[in-house]
C-alpha positions as CSV (number, residue, x, y, z in Angstrom):
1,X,95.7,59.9,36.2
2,X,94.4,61.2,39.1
3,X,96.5,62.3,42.0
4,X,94.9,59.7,44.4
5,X,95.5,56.0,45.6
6,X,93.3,53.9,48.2
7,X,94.4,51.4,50.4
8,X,91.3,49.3,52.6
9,X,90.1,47.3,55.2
10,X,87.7,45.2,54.6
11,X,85.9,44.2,57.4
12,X,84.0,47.8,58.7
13,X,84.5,50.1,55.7
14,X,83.1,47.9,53.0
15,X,81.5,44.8,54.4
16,X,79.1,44.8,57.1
17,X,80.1,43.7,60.1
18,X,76.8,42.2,60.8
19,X,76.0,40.4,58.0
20,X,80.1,40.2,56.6
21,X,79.2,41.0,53.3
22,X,78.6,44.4,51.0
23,X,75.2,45.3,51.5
24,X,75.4,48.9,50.2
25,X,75.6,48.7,46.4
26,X,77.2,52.8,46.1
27,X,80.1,51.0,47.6
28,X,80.6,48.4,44.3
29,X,79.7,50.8,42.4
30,X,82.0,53.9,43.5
31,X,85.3,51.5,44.2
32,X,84.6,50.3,40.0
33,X,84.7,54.2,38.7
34,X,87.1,55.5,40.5
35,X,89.0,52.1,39.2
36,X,87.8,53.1,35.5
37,X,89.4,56.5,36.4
38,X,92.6,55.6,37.1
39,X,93.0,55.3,41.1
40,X,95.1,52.7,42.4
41,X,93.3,50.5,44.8
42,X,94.3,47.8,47.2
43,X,92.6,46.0,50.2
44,X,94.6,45.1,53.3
45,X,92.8,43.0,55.3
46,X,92.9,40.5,57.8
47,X,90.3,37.7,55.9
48,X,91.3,35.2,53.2
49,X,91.8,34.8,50.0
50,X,89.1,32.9,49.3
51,X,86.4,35.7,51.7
52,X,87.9,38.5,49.0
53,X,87.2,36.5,45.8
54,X,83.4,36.0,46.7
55,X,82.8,38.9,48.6
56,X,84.7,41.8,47.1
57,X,86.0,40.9,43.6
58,X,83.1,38.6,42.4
59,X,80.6,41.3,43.2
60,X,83.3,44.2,41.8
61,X,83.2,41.7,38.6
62,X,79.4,41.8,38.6
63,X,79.3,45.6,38.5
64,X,81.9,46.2,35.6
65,X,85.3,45.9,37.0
66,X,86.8,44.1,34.0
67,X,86.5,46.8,31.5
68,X,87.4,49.6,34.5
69,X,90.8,48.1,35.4
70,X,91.1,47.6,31.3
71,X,90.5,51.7,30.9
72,X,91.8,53.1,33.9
73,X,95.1,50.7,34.1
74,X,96.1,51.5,38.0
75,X,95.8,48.1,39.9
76,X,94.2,46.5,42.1
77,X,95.5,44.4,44.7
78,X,94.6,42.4,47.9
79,X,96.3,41.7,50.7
80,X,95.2,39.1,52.9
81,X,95.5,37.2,56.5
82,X,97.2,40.8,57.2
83,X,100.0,40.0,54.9
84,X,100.7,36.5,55.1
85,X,99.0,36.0,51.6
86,X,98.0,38.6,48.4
87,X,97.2,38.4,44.9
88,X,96.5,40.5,41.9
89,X,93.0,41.7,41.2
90,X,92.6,41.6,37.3
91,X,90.1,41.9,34.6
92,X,89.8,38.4,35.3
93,X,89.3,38.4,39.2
94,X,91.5,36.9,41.8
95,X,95.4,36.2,40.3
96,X,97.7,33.3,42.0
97,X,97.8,33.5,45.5
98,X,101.3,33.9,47.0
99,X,101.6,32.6,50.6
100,X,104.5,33.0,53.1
101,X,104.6,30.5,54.8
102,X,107.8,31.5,57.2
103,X,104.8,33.4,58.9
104,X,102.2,30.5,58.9
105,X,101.1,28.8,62.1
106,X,102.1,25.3,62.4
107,X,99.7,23.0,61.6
108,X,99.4,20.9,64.8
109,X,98.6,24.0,66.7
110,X,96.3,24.3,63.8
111,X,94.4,21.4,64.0
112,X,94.4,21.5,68.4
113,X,92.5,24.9,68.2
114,X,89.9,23.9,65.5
115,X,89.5,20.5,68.0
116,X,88.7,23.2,70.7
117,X,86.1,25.5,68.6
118,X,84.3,22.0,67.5
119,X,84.4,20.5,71.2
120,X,83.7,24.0,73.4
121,X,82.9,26.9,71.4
122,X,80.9,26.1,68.4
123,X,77.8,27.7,69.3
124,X,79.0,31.1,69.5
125,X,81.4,31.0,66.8
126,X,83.2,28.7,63.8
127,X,86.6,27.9,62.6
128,X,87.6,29.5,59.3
129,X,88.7,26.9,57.0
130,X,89.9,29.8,54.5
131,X,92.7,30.6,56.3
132,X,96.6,29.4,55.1
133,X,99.0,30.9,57.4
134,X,96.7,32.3,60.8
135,X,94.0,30.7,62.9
136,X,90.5,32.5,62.9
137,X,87.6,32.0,65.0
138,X,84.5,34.0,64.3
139,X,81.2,34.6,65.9
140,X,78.3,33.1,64.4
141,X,76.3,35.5,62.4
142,X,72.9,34.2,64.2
143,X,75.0,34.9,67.6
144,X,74.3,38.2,69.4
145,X,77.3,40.5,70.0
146,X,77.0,40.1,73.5
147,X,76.8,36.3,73.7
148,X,80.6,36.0,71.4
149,X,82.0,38.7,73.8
150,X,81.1,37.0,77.2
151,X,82.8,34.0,75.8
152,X,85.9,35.6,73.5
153,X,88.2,35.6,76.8
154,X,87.7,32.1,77.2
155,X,88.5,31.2,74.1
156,X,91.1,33.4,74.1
157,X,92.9,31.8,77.0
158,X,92.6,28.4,76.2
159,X,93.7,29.1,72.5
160,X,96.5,31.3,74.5
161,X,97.3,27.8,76.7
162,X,97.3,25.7,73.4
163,X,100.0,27.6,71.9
164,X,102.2,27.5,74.4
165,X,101.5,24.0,75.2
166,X,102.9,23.5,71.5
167,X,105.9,25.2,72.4
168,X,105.0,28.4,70.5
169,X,105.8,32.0,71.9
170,X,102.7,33.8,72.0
171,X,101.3,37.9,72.8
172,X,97.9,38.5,73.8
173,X,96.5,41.8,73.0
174,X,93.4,43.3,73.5
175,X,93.7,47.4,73.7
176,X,95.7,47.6,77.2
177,X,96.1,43.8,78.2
178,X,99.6,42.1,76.9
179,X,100.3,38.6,77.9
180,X,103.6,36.6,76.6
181,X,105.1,33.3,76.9
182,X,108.6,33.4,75.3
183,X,109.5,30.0,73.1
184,X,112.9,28.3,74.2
185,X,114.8,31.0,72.1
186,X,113.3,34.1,74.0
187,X,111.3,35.1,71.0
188,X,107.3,35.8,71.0
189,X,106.8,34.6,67.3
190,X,102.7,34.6,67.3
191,X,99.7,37.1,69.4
192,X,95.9,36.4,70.0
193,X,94.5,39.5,68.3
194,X,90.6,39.8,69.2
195,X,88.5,41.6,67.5
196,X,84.8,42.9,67.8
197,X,84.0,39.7,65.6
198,X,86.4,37.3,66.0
199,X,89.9,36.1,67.9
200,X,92.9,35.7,65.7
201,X,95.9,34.0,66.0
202,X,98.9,35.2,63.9
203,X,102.5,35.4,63.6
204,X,104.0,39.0,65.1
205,X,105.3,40.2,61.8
206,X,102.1,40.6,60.5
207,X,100.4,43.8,60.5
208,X,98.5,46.3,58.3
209,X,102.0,48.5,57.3
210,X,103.2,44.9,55.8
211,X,100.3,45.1,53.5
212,X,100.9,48.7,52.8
213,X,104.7,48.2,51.4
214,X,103.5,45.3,49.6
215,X,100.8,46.7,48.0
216,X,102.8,49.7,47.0
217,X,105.4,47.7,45.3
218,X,102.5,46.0,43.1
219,X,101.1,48.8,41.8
220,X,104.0,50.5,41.2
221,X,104.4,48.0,38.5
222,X,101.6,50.2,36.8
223,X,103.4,53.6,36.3
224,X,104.5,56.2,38.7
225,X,102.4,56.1,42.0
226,X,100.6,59.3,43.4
227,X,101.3,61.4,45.8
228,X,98.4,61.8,48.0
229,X,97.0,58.6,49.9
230,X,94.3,58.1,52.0
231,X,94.2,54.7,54.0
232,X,90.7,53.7,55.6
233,X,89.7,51.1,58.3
234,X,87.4,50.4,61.4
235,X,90.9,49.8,64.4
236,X,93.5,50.9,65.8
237,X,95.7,48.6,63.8
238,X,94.6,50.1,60.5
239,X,96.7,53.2,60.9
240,X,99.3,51.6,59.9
241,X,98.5,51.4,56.7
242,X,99.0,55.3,57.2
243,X,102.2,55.0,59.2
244,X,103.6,53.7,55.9
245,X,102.8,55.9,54.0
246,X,103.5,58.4,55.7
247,X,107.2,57.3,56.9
248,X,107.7,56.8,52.6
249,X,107.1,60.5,52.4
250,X,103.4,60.3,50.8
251,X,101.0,62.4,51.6
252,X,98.3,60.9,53.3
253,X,95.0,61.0,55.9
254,X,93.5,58.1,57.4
255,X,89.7,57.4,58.0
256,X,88.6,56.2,61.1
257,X,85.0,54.6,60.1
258,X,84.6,53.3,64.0
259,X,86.2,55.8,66.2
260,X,84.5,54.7,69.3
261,X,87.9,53.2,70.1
262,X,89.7,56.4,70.5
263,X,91.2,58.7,67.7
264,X,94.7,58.2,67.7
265,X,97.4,61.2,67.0
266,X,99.8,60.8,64.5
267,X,101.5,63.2,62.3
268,X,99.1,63.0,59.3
269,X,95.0,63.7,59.6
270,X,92.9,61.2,61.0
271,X,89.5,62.2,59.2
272,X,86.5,60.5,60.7
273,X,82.5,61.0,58.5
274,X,80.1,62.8,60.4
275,X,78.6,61.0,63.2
276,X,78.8,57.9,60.2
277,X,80.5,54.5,61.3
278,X,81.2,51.3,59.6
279,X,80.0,50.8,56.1
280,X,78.0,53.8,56.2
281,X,81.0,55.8,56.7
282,X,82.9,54.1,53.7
283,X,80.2,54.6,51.4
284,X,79.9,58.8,52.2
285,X,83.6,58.5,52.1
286,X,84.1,56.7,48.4
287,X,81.1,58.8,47.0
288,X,83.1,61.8,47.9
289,X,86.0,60.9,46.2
290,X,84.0,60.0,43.0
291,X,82.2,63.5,43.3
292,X,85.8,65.1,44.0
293,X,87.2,63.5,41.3
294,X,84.3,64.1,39.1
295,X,84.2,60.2,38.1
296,X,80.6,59.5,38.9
């Protein structure tokens, strides 16, 4: 077994984030053989359940993943709605879901912000029925980039404004600006976490490390884990799918596929591709590994 294991986003490094889907076929085809040779692989992501089935596992399935997960027996694993929901990924696709629901969003405050997408905001963006435990709003994929921005904040503060109106503590976060409204115990249970395509609204407790430790414990299940990690996303939030692994003594580098935002220092190596973003990057990055690894 090869002394590597993956841990992904999604959204960035493997789906477009223009057309939200895998568009560069490499990608399918490099994540099954280095499956079929033996690398652990799980993806930590912030979409559903349901998003992963059809856009990463049914496709995976399509190019051969059955009878690599049956030969290279590492795992695979998903992590959803940043850790409020995950699953197995067999030989035959998705496994039972497991949801927490201790981190789920009520569902009156549910139903109030889907009435304010259908009733204000539905022609720059739509309400993700997928979700089971967090509220996403997304932009339309026939809306420009810079139509959903010039309306995200406004969204964002009358989502903000529902939340507390349902007697919810919330934190608003967008790189620098923090906003909080403490519940009647003091404690700021849930944030507004936009993103370049979307706004979501989540319990605190959910983040990318979650997903990490949980992923780790699955597919430990599988034998003794490797040493060397690399983690690989397209924000700031993704590193800490690194910061885990690094703080459970792994070794381990994380690649930045959009570092636009700012490379971050931490005490492992933040790789980024070339002058490569997005899924571009995670294709040059995976073929590398199935070149290095002399799996192709």
């Amino acid at each position: 077994m090869p002394n590597l294991g993956l841990l992904f986003d999604v959204d960035g490094p493997l789906a477009s984030p223009i057309t939200r889907s895998v568009v560069t076929r490499s990608i399918l085809h490099d994540l099954v053989n280095l499956a079929r040779g033996g690398v652990p692989i799980s993806f930590i992501t912030g979409r559903s359940d349901a998003f992963i089935a059809e856009q990463i596992v049914a496709p995976l399935l399509d190019e051969g993943l059955a009878d690599a997960l049956a030969v290279g027996g590492a795992g695979m694993f998903g992590v959803f709605e940043k850790g409020a929901t995950w699953a197995p990924i067999t030989s035959d696709g998705m496994g039972e879901v497991i949801v927490d629901t201790s981190v789920a969003i009520p569902a009156p405050a549910v139903d109030a912000v889907r009435v304010l997408v259908e009733t204000h905001f539905s022609d720059v963006v739509f309400f993700d029925e997928t979700k089971r435990a967090m509220i996403s709003v997304e932009q339309r994929t026939e809306v420009s980039a810079d139509a959903f921005h010039a309306r995200q904040q406004e969204f964002d503060d009358a989502a903000f404004d529902i939340m507390v109106a349902h007697g919810l503590g919330i934190r608003q976060h967008d790189g620098g600006r923090q906003r909080e409204a403490a519940d009647s115990t003091g404690a700021v249970p849930f944030r507004i976490d936009p993103t370049i395509i979307s706004t979501d609204v989540e319990s605190v407790l959910l983040d990318k490390d979650r997903g990490a430790q949980r992923s780790l414990a699955y597919l430990a299940t599988f034998g003794r884990l490797p040493r060397r990690w690399r983690s690989v996303g397209d924000s700031r939030s993704d590193h800490k799918m690194a910061d885990h692994l690094h703080a459970a003594g792994y070794e381990v580098a994380h690649v930045d596929v959009r570092p636009s935002d700012g490379i971050l220092e931490r005490d492992y190596p933040v790789i980024t591709i070339d002058d490569k973003i997005h899924d571009e990057a995670g294709a040059s990055f995976l073929a590398h590994w199935v070149k290095q690894l002399a799996l192709g």
